[in-house]
NUBA-945638 format. One record per residue: x, y, z of N, C-alpha, C in turn; residue number from 1. Coordinates in pm, whole numbers. Atoms other than C-alpha are relative to their C-alpha. Layout:
# NUBA-945638
X|Y|Z|X|Y|Z|X|Y|Z|NUM
...
This chain:
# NUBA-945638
-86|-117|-29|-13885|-17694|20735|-29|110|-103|1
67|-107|117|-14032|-17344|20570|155|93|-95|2
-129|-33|121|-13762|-17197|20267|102|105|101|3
-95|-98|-45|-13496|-16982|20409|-44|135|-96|4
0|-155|56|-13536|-16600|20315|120|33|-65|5
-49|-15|72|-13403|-16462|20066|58|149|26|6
25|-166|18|-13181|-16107|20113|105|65|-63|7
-64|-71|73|-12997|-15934|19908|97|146|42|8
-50|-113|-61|-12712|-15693|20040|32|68|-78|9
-86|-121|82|-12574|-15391|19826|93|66|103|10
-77|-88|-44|-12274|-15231|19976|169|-114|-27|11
-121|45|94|-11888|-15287|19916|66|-105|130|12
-47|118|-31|-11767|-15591|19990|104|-31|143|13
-89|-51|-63|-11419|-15477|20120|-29|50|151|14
44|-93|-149|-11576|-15286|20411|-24|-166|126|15
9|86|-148|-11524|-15516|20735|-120|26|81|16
157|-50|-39|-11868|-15353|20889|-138|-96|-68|17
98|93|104|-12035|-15570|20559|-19|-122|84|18
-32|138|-31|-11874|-15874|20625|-47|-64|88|19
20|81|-139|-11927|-15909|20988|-165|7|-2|20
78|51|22|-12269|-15871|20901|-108|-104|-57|21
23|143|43|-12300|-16128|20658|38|-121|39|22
-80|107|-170|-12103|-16360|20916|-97|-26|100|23
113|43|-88|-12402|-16279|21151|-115|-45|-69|24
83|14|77|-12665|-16328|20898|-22|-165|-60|25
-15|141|89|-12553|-16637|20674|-75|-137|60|26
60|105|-45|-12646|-16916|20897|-161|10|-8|27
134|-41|-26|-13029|-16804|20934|-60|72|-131|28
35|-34|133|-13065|-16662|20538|48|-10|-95|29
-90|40|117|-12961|-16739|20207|36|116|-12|30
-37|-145|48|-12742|-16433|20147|91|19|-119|31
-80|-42|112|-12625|-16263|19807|68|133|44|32
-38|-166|-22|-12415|-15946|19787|62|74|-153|33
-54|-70|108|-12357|-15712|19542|70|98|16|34
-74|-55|-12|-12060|-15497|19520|41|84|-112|35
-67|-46|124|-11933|-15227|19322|127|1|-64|36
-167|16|-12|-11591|-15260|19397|12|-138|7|37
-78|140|0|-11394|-15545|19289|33|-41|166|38
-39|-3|-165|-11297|-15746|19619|165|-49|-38|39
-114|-34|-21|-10949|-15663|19719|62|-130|68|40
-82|89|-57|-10840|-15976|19895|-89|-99|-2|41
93|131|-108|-10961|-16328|20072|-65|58|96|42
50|-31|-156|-11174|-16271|20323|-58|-141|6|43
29|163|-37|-11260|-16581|20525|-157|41|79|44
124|20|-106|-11602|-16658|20690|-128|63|-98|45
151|-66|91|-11806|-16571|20371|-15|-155|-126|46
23|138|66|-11846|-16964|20244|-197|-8|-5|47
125|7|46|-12189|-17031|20093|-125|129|-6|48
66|-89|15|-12273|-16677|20033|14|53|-138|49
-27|-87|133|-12265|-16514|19656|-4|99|32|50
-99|-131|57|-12069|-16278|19591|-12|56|-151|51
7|-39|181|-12117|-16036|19249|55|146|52|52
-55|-149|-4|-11869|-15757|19232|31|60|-177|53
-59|-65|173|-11768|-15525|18877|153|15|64|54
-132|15|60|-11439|-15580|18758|107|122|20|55
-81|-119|-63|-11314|-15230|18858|-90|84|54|56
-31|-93|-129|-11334|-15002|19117|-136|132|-105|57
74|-126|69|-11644|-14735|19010|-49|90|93|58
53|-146|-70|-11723|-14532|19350|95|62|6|59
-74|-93|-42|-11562|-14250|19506|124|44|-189|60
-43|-68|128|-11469|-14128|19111|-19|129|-33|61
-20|-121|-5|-11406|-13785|19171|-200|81|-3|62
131|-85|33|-11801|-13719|19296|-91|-66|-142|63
97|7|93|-11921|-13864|18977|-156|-131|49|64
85|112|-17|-12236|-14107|18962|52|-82|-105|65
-66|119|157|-12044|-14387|18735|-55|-80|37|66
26|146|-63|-12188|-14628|18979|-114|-39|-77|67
191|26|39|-12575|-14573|18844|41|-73|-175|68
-26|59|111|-12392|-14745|18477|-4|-190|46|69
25|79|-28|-12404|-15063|18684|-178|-64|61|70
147|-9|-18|-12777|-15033|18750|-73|-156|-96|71
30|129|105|-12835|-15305|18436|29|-143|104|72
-30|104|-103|-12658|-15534|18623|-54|-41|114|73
51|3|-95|-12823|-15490|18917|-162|-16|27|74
181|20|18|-13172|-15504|18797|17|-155|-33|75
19|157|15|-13102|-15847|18621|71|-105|139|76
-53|112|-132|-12912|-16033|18960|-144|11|58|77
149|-38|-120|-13270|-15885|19158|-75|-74|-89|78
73|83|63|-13450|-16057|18869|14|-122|34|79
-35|178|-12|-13252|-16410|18915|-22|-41|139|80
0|25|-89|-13234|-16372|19255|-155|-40|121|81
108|41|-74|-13590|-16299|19362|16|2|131|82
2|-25|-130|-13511|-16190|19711|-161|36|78|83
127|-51|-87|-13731|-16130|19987|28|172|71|84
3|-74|-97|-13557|-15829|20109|167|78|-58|85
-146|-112|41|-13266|-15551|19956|13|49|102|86
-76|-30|-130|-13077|-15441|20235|127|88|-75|87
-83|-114|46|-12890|-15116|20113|95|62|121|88
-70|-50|-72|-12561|-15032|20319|60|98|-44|89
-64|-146|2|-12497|-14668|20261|-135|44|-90|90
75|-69|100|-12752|-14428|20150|-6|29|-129|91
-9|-43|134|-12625|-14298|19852|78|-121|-69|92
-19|187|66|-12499|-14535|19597|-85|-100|-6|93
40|154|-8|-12607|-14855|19707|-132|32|42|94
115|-6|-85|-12920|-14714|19896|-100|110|-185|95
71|-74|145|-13002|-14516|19529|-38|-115|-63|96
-14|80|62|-12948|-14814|19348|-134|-82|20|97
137|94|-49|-13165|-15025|19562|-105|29|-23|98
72|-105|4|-13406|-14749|19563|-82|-23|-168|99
67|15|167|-13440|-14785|19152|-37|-142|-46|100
55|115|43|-13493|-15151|19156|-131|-30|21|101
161|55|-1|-13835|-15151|19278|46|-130|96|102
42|141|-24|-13824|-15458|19523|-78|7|99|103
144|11|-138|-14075|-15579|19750|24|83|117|104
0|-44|-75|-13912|-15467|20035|143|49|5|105
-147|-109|10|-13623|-15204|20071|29|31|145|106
-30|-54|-94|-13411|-15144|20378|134|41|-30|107
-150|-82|45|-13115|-14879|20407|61|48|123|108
-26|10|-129|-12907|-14861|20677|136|158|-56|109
-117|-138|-66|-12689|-14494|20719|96|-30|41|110
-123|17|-55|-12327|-14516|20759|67|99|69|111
-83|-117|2|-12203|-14183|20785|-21|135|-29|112
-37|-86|127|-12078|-13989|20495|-141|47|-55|113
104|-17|48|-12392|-14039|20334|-118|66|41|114
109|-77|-38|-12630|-13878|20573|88|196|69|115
-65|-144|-96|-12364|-13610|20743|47|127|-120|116
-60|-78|141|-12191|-13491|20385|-118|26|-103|117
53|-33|193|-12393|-13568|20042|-114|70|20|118
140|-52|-8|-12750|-13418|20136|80|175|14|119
-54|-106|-21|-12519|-13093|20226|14|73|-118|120
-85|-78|141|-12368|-13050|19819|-69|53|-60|121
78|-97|57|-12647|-12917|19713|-119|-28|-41|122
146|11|-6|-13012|-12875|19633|-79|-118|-80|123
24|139|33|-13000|-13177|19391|38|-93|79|124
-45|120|-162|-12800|-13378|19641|-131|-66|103|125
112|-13|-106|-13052|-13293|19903|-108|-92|-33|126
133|42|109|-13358|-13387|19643|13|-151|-19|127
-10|101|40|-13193|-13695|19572|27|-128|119|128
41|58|-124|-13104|-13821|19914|-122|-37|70|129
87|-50|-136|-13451|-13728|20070|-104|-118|-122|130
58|63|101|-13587|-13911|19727|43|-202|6|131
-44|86|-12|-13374|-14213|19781|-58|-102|165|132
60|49|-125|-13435|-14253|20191|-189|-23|75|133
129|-4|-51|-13831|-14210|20157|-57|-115|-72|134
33|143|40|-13849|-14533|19926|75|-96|78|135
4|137|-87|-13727|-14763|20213|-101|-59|60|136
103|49|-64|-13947|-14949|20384|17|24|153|137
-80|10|-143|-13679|-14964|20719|108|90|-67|138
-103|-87|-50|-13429|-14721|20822|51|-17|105|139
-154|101|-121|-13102|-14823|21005|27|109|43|140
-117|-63|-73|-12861|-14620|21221|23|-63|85|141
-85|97|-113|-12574|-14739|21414|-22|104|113|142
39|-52|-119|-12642|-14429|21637|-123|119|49|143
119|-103|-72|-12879|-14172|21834|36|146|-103|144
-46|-122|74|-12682|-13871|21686|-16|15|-171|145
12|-12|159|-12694|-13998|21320|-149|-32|-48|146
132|-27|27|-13052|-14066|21340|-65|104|39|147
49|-172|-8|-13131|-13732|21451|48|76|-189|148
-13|-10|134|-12949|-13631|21140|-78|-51|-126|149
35|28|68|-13097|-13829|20954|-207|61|-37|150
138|-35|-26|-13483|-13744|21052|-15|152|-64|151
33|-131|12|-13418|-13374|20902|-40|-15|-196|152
31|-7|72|-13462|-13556|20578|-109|-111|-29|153
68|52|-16|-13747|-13791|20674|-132|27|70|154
100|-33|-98|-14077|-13826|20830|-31|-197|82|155
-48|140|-42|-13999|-14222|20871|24|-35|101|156
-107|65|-100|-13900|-14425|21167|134|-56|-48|157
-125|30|38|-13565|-14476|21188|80|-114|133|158
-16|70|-108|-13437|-14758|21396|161|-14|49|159
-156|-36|-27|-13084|-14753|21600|-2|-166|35|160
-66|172|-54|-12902|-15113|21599|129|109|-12|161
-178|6|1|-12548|-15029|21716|67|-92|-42|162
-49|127|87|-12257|-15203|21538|73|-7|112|163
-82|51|-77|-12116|-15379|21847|106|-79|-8|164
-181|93|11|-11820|-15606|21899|-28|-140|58|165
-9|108|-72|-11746|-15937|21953|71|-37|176|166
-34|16|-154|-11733|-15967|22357|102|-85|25|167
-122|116|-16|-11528|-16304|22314|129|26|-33|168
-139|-39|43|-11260|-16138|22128|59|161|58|169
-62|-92|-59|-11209|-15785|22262|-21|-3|170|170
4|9|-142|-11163|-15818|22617|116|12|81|171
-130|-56|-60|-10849|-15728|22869|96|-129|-51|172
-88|71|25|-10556|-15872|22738|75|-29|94|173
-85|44|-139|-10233|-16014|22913|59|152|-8|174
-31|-175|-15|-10018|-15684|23045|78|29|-152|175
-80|-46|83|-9819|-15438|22867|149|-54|-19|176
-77|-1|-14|-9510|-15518|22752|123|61|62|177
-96|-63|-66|-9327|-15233|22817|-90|137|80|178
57|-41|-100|-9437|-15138|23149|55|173|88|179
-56|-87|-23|-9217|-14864|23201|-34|159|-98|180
43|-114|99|-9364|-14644|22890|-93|42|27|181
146|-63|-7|-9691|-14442|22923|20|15|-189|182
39|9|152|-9854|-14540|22553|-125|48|-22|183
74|-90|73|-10081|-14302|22364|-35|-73|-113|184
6|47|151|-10241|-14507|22066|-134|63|-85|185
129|-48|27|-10549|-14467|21834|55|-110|-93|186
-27|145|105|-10622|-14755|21544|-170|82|-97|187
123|-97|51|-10823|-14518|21272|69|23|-170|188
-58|-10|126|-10813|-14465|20891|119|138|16|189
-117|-106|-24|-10510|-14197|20834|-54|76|-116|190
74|-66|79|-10756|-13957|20671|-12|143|108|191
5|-82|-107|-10829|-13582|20805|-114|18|81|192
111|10|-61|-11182|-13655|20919|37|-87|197|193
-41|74|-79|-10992|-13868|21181|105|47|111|194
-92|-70|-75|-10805|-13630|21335|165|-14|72|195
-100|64|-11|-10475|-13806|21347|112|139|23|196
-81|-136|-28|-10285|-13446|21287|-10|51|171|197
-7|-96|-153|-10421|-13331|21629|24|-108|109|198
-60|130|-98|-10353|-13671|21791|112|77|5|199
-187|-10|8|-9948|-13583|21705|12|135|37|200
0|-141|-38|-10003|-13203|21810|-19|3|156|201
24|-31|-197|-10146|-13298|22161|121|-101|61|202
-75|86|-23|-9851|-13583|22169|100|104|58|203
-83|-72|-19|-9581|-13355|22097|11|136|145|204
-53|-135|-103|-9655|-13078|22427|-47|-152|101|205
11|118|-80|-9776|-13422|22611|154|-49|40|206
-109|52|-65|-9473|-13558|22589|189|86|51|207
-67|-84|-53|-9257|-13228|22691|-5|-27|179|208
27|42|-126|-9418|-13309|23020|8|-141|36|209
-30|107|-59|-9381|-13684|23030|102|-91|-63|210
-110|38|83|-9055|-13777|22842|-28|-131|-38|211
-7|162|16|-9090|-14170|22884|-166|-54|-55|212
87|15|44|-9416|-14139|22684|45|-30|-137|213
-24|0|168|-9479|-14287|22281|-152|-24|-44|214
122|21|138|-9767|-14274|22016|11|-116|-72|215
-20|99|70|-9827|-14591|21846|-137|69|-88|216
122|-44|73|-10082|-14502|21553|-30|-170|-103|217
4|50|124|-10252|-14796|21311|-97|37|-75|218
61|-42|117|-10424|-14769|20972|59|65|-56|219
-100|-64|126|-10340|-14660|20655|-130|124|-77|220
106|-49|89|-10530|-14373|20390|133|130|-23|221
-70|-113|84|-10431|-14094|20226|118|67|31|222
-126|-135|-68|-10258|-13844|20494|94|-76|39|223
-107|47|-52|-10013|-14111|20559|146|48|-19|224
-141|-51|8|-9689|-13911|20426|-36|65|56|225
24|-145|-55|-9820|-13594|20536|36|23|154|226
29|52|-96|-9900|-13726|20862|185|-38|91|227
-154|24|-15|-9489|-13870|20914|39|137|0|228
-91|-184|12|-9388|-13495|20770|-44|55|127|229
58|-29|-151|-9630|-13406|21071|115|42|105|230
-57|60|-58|-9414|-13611|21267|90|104|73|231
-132|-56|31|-9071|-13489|21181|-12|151|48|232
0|-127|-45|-9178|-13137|21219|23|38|118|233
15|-37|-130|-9297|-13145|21562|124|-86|93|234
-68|85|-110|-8990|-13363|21652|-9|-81|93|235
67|131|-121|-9185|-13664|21805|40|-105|-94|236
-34|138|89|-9057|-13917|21509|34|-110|24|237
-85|85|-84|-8829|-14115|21737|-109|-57|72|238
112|67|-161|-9135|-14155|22016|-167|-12|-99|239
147|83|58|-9430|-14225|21711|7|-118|-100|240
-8|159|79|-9497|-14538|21557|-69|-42|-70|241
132|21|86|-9690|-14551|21246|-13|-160|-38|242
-23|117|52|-9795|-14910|21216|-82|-75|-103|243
50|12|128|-9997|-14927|20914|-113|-133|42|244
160|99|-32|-10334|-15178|20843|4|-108|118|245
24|147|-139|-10395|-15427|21116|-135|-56|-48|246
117|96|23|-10643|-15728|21087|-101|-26|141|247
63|-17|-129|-10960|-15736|21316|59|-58|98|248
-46|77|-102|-10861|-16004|21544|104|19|29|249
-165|-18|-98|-10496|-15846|21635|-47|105|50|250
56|-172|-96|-10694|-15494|21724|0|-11|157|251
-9|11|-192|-10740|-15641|22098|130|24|42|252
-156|-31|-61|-10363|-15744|22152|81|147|-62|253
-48|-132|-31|-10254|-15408|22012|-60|116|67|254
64|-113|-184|-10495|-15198|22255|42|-44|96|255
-16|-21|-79|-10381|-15346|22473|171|-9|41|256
-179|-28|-11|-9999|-15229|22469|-26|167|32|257
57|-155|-24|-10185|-14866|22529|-34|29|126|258
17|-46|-142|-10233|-14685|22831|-151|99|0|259
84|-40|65|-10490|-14475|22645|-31|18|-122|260
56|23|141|-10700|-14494|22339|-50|144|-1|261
48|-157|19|-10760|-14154|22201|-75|-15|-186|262
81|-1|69|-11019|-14114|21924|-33|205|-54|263
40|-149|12|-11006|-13708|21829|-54|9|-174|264
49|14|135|-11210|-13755|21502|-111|164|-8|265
66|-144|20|-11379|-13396|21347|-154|-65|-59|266
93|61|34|-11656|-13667|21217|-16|-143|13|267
13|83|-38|-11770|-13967|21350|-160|-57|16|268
225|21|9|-12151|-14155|21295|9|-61|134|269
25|81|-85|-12065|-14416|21547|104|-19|115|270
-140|-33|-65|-11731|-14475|21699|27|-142|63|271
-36|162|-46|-11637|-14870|21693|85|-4|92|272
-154|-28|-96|-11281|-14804|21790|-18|6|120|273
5|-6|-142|-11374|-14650|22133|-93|-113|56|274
82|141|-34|-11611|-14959|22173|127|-80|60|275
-116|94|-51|-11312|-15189|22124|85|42|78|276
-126|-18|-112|-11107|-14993|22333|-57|-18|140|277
94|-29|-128|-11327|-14958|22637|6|-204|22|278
84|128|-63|-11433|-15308|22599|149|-81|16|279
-211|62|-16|-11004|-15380|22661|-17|59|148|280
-76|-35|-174|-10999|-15219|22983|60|146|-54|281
-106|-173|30|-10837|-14880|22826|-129|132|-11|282
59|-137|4|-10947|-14531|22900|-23|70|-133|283
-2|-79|101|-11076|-14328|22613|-32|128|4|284
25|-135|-31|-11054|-13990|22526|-52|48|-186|285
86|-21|160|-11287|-13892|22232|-49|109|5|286
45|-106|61|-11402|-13591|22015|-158|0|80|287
197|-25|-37|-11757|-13460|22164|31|99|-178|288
59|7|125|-11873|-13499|21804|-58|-122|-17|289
87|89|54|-12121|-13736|21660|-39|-77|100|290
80|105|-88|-12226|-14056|21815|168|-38|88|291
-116|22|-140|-11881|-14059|22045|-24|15|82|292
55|22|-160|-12066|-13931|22350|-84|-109|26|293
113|99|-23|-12266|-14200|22327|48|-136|33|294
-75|51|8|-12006|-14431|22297|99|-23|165|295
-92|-33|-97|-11775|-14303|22604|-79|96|52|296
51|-52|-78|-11940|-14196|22918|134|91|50|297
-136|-145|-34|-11744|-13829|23004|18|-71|155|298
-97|-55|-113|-11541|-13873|23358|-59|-131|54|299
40|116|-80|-11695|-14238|23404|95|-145|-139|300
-54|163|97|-11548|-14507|23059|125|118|-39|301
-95|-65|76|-11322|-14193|22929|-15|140|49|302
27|-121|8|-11308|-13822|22848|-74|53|-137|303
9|-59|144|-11512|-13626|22591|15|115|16|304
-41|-140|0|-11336|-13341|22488|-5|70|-130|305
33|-62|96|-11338|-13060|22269|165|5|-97|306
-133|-26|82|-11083|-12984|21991|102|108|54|307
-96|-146|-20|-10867|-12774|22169|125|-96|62|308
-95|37|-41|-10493|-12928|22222|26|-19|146|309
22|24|-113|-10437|-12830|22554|-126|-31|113|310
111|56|-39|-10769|-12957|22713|40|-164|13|311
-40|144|11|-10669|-13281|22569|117|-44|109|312
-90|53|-53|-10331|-13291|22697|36|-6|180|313
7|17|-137|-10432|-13214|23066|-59|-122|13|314
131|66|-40|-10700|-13493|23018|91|-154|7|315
-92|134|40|-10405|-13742|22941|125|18|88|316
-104|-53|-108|-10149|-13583|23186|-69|-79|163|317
99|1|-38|-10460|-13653|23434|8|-161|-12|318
29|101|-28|-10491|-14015|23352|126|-57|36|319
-102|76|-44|-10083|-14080|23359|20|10|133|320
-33|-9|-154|-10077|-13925|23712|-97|-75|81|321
78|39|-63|-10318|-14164|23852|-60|-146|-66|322
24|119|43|-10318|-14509|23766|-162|-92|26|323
141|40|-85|-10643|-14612|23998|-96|55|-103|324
85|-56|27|-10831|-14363|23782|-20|-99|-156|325
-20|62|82|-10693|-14527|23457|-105|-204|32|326
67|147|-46|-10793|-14917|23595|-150|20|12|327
122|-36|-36|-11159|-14750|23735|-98|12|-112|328
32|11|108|-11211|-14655|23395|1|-76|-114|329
15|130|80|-11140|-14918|23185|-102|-64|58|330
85|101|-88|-11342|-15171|23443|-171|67|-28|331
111|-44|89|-11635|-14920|23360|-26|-2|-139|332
-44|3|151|-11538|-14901|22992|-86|-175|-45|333
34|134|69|-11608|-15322|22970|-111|7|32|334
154|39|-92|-11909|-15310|23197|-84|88|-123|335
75|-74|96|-12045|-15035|22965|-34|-49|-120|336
-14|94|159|-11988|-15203|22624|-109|-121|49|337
99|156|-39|-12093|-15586|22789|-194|28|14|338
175|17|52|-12485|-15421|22821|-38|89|-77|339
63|-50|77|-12500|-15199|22590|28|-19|-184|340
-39|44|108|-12289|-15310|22258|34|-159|-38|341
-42|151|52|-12322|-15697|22217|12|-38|-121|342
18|16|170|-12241|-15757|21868|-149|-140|-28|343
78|118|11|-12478|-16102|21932|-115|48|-24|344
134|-36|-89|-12756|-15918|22081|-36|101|-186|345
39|-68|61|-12749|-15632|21794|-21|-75|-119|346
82|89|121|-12788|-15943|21527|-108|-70|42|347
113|71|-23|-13061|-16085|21662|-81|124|-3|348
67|-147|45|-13210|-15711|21628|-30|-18|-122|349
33|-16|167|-13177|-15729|21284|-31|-73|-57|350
72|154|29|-13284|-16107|21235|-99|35|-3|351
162|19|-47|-13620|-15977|21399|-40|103|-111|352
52|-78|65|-13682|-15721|21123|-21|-84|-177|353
-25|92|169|-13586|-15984|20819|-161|-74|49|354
100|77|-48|-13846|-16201|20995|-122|-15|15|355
119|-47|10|-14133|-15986|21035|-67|16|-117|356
């Protein structure tokens, strides 16, 4: 039996996107990970993998580079470890980092932030991004839209694995409970990139027109008071329901207490959420921004619409008056997901690149 491969992940631990990749991975490679961030809880389903995180918290420090002080560290684990293969999740940071170790073989997979924001701050930024992404060997994206982006600072192939879903676990639940409500949800960090403010803006004239309507919102982040003050303002407090972090495996049974999944994000690389919602049976109505059209077929799995309030709130007026249309769309929504986002299918993608 020939040695198992050796690969080495960089990116933060915490992030559920990691995990479920080292979940698909583990059985088929010896896997280490290195983290900058302490890890914040248990997480289950990461048995016979090493783990090496620092003791406190050093990204997102107001913009600084504090992280590149862990660099020492990170050169001697790549020494002990002797991998076959650094696997950098996020450009900057972890994809720098990797970048300065020198190893045989470097791959960096694009999340976001890192290709849509930091190359933007300025002409070192730029320099240092375009310096960082041309020492990979492989180049990731989860979508079509963020590898376009990305190509304006490459001459590289860049390869698209979508981050799909587990088919076994998101799938139509039993009904709604309360069958008598028309429910409006979204399940998204409570940040302003996420557009949560204009969720509760298209709620509030939404539900002038359909009284026996409510907003359920989950996730937690920053704008979460703000977001309540929101609330209160527009006098929807009573009919929204902030229900703070949720754990993957309850995300199905709370989509499906929704009538529609709305996604109005001002930045988006990929757009899981409308995955899992679609692949529930629920209509989505998502930002035409980033990799969301790609995600949600317009007037066939959902709607993609533009930022403009009322637009939205016809598009959701529109699905309560017409239940058939609602059912038609979901039933497309799973079919869509089932051949094009298999979470199985997109690890055996990325098996075949460790492999080669």
């Amino acid at each position: 039996m020939s040695k198992r491969k050796r690969i080495l992940l960089l990116g933060d631990i915490n992030s559920i996107h990691l995990q479920k990749w080292i979940v698909g991975l583990k059985n088929d490679f010896e896997i280490f990970v290195f983290s900058l961030d302490p890890i914040e809880a248990n997480i289950n389903g990461l048995e016979n993998v090493q783990i090496f995180s620092n003791q406190k918290k050093t990204t997102n420090r107001k913009g600084k580079l504090s992280y590149l002080k862990s660099l020492k560290k990170f050169r001697k684990l790549h020494k002990e470890v002797k991998p076959d293969f650094v696997h950098a999740h996020y450009a900057t940071s972890y994809g720098l980092l990797g970048a300065l170790l020198k190893p045989k073989k470097l791959f960096i997979s694009v999340w976001g932030s890192d290709v849509y924001e930091f190359p933007k701050k300025s002409f070192i930024h730029k320099t240092v991004f375009k310096w960082t992404v041309n020492r990979a060997n492989k180049l990731f994206s989860t979508s079509q839209n963020m590898k376009i982006e990305l190509q304006k600072y490459t001459s590289k192939d860049i390869n698209v694995i979508p981050f799909g879903i587990d088919l076994a676990l998101f799938k139509k639940q039993k009904e709604k409970i309360q069958n008598d409500t028309f429910v409006i949800g979204t399940i998204k960090s409570l940040e302003k990139i996420y557009g949560i403010d204009t969720l509760l803006s298209v709620f509030a004239k939404f539900r002038k027109k359909v009284p026996n309507s409510k907003c359920i919102i989950y996730g937690k982040g920053s704008e979460g008071d703000s977001l309540i003050q929101l609330a209160i303002k527009l006098k929807i407090e009573n009919d929204v329901e902030f229900k703070g972090f949720i754990i993957n495996n309850e995300v199905p049974k709370a989509i499906s207490q929704m009538d529609v999944f709305c996604v109005l994000s001002r930045q988006e690389s990929f757009g899981v959420a409308a995955v899992e919602a679609a692949a529930c049976e629920i209509p989505v109505i998502a930002s035409n921004i980033g990799g969301l059209p790609e995600v949600v077929v317009n007037n066939e799995t959902g709607f993609i619409v533009d930022n403009d309030v009322e637009q939205i709130v016809n598009k959701l007026f529109d699905l309560y008056s017409d239940s058939s249309l609602r059912n038609k769309m979901g039933q497309n929504g799973n079919t869509f997901v089932s051949n094009n986002y298999d979470w199985k299918e997109n690890v055996e993608t990325m098996k075949s690149f460790y492999i080669l």
